[in-house]
C-alpha positions, 0 to 999 in steps of 0.5 A: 260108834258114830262120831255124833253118838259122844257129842249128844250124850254131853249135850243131853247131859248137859240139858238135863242139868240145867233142866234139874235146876231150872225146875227146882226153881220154878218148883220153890216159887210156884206149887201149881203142877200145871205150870210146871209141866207146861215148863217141861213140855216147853222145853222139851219141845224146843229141845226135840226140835232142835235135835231133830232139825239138825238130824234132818237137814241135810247138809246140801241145804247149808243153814236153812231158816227152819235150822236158824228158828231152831237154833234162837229158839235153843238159845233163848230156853238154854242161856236163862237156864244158865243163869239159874244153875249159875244162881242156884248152884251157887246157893248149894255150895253155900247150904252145903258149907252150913251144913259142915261148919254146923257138923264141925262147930254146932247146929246152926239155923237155917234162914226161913225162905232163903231158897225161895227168895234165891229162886225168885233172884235167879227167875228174875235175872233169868228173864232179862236174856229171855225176854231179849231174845225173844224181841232180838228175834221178832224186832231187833233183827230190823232196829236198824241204826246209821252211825255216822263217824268223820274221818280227818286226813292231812293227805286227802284231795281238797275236792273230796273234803266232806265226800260222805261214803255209806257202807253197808254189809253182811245181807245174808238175804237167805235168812229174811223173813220180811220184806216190809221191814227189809224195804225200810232198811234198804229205804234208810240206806237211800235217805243218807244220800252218801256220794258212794255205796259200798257193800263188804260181802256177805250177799248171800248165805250159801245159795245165789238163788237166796238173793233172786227176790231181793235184786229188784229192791237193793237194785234201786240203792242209788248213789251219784258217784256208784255202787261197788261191792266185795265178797264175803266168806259165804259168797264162795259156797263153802259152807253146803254141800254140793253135787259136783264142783261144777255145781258149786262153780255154776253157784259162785259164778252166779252170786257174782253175777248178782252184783252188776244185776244189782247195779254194784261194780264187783272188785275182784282184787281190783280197782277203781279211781273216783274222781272230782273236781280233777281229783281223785281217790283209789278204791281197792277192793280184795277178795275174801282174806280171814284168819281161819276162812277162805284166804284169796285175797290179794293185795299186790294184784289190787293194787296195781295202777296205785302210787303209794301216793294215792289217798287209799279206801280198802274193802276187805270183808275180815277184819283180821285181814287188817290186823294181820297184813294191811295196818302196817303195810307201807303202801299206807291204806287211808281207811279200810272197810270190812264186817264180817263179825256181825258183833256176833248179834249180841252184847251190850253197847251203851255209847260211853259207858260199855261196849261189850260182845262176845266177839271181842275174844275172837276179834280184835277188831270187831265192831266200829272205828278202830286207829293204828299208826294213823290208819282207821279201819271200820267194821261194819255190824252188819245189814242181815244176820245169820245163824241166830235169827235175831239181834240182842243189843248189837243192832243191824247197822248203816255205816255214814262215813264222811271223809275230812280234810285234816 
């Protein structure tokens, strides 16, 4: 038997679930048969496309926009029909707990229309994610924000007091649609008029060819005291299938050759100084290090030429890479740079109150500043977005940080 064959019964198990409860309830509100088989036929077309898109595609192709509109129309049918069966099954139990304590104590009376105001509770709550996916995936995916943080150090050079660093992330250029709304990211980046631009990995989502009709638009990206770049996880080709290693290699020397074509000095477990005024600061970009992904990374070889002395900008693509080897490092790494997560393109984030994705329970670090023993690191959002086409509440960021003397 197929390894796949297990797998598909549960999800269509699942499916059929959610489908039984999710037409119960539009079957209480509504008695009009023409809305309901249009519900159904939705549905089942969504659901049709999806499974025949994965069985489809073959895995030379990596994760193909076909495969991602797919999986975000998945999504915004499947997490509403969540909340219904969450809802109505939760008005089961109850009826069922009438329904025994009346066979124990006495018939009780049954509240009139109690099941179609449940229903009509669980369609209204229901509609708030679907109504969100569906603008994640036409508009949110480019609601770019700039989000502008200081940073205070007693050790940074005097000439470098309100140096102003732009750091953008994840492109995944193999996922864009639109090149209009593209342009008004990338135009957005200039008008910050940073001294630096740089970029933490993620150029591409498997291919270097993805990239090829964007070079000429994130090539005039400008920046007085350069452009330097990363790699990210994707950037490697792992994730596609390839003919021969000598293909996959031929691709990865070509995603990196993108970046000087792009103007962005690459690090490879290098550095840079930048100097000012008779003054300078070390950049250290790593290779891609992460918990659970590409571990090559090196920090000693980075770091030559430094003295632990040195006021220290690390660009490293995985956060976890922070948590895990460079916050307590006594080489002391002033402010680290990394994306990665992407905050996972969904979750709520209401400046004050909440800040909240899914994202959080894979990483501890996972969108924004974060300080440990007078260290900061800063995750990156992300420029592009993967997998899922679209941004629900987690918007696609332009990081502004200016450096400050404490």
């Amino acid at each position: 038997m197929p390894r796949w064959i297990i797998p598909l019964i549960i999800a269509v198990a699942v499916i059929c679930l959610l489908e039984f409860y999710a037409f119960q309830a539009i079957k209480t509100v509504s008695k009009n048969k023409l809305i309901r088989w249009i519900w159904l036929l939705i549905g089942v077309g969504i659901y049709l496309n999806f499974f025949i898109t994965i069985f489809t595609t073959p895995r030379s192709a990596g994760q193909t926009k076909g495969f991602q509109l797919a999986a975000g129309l998945m999504l915004t049918v499947l997490i509403p029909k969540i909340i219904l069966l969450v809802v109505l099954f939760g008005e089961d139990i109850y009826r069922w707990s009438v329904k025994l304590i009346s066979v124990i104590s006495g018939p009780t009376q049954p509240l009139p229309g109690r099941r179609t105001f449940i229903s009509q509770i669980a369609l209204g709550l229901a509609a708030i994610p679907f109504a969100s996916f569906i603008y994640g995936m036409i508009q949110g995916k480019y609601n770019y924000k700039v989000l502008k943080y200081q940073l205070a150090f007693k050790d940074l050079p005097d000439a470098f007091d309100g140096f102003k660093i732009t750091q953008i992330s994840d492109i995944h250029s193999g996922s864009f649609t639109n090149k209009e709304k593209i342009q008004y990211g990338v135009d957005m980046i200039n008008k910050q008029q940073s001294d630096v631009i740089l970029f933490t990995g993620d150029i591409v989502n498997n291919k270097a060819d993805e990239m090829e009709d964007w070079v000429e638009m994130f090539g005039a990206l400008e920046a007085p005291f350069g452009k330097y770049s990363i790699l990210g996880n994707h950037d490697y080709g792992d994730y596609t299938q390839w003919e021969t290693e000598d293909h996959k290699k031929a691709n990865f020397d070509a995603i990196k050759n993108l970046h000087p074509r792009m103007g962005f000095d690459l690090l490879l477990n290098e550095n840079r100084f930048i100097e000012k005024d008779g003054e300078k600061i070390a950049l250290v970009g790593v290779e891609n290090w992460g918990t659970g992904f590409k571990r090559v990374g090196d920090l000693e070889k980075a770091k030559q030429n430094i003295a632990q002395t040195d006021f220290k900008v690390l660009m490293t693509h995985d956060p976890s890479h922070w948590d895990v080897q460079v916050k307590e490092d006594e080489f002391n790494y002033h402010l680290t740079l990394s994306g990665h997560t992407h905050g996972l393109q969904m979750g709520i984030e209401i400046p004050g109150l909440i800040k909240w994705s899914p994202a959080k329970y894979r990483y501890k670090q996972w969108a924004g500043v974060y300080e440990e023993f007078g260290r900061y690191i800063n995750v990156n959002r992300g420029f592009g977005y993967h997998a899922f086409p679209g941004r629900v509440g987690i918007w696609p960021e332009i990081t502004v940080i200016e450096l400050k003397k404490a």
